[in-house]
C-alpha positions in Angstrom: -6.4 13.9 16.6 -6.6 9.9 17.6 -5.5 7.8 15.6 -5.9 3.9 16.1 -3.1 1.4 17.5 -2.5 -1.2 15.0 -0.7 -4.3 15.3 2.5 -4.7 13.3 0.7 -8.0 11.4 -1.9 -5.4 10.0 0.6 -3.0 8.6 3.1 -5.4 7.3 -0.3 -7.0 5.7 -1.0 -3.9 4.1 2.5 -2.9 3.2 2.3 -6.4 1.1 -1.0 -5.5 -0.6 0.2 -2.1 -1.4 3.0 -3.2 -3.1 1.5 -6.4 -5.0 -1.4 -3.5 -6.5 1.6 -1.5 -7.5 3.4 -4.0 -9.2 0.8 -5.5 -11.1 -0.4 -2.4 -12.7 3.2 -1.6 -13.4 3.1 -5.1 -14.9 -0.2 -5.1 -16.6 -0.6 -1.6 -16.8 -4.6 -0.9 -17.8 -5.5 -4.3 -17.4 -5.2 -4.2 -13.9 -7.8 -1.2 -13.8 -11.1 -1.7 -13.2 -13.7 -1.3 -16.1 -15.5 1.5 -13.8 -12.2 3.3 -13.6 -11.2 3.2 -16.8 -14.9 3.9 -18.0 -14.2 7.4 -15.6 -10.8 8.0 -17.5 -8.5 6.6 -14.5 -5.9 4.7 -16.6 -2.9 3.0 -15.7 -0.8 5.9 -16.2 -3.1 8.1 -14.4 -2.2 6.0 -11.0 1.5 5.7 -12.0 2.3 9.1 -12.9 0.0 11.7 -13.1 -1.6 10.8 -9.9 1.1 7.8 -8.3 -1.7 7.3 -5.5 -0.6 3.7 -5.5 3.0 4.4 -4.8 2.1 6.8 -2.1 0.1 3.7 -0.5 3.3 1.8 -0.3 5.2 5.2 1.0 2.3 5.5 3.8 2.7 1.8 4.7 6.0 2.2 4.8 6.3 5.1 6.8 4.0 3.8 9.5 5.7 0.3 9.9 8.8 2.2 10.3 7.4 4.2 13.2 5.7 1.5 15.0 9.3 -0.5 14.8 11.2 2.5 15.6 12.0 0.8 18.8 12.0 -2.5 18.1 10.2 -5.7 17.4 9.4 -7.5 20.8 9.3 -11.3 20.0 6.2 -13.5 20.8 6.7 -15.7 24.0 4.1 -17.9 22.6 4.9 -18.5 19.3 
């Protein structure tokens, strides 16, 4: 299996956007859902606990920054 190279910048991006989702539907709970989801019976307690998809999105992020900076961060020359 391949899997694609990705810069640092698109993981830490992600990481971020992850962890914003998650935090505002712990903050908002279902006003943070979509009407479609909600329409479809995907509250806010069905992506915090009975199915914590958007944790596991900030576990996956996480997981994979850590591996790409499991030897380090080279610095930019040309910053």
């Amino acid at each position: 299996m391949t899997t694609k190279k990705r810069f640092i910048e698109e993981i830490e991006q992600d990481l971020q956007r992850a962890k914003n989702r998650l935090k505002d539907v712990q903050d908002r709970g279902n006003a943070a859902i979509s009407q479609y989801d909600l329409d479809m019976g995907y509250d806010a307690d069905f992506y915090l606990r009975k199915c914590p998809m958007l944790q596991c999105h900030v576990s996956h992020y996480q997981h994979e920054l850590e591996e790409a900076t499991q030897c380090g961060v080279q610095q930019s020359l040309f910053a």
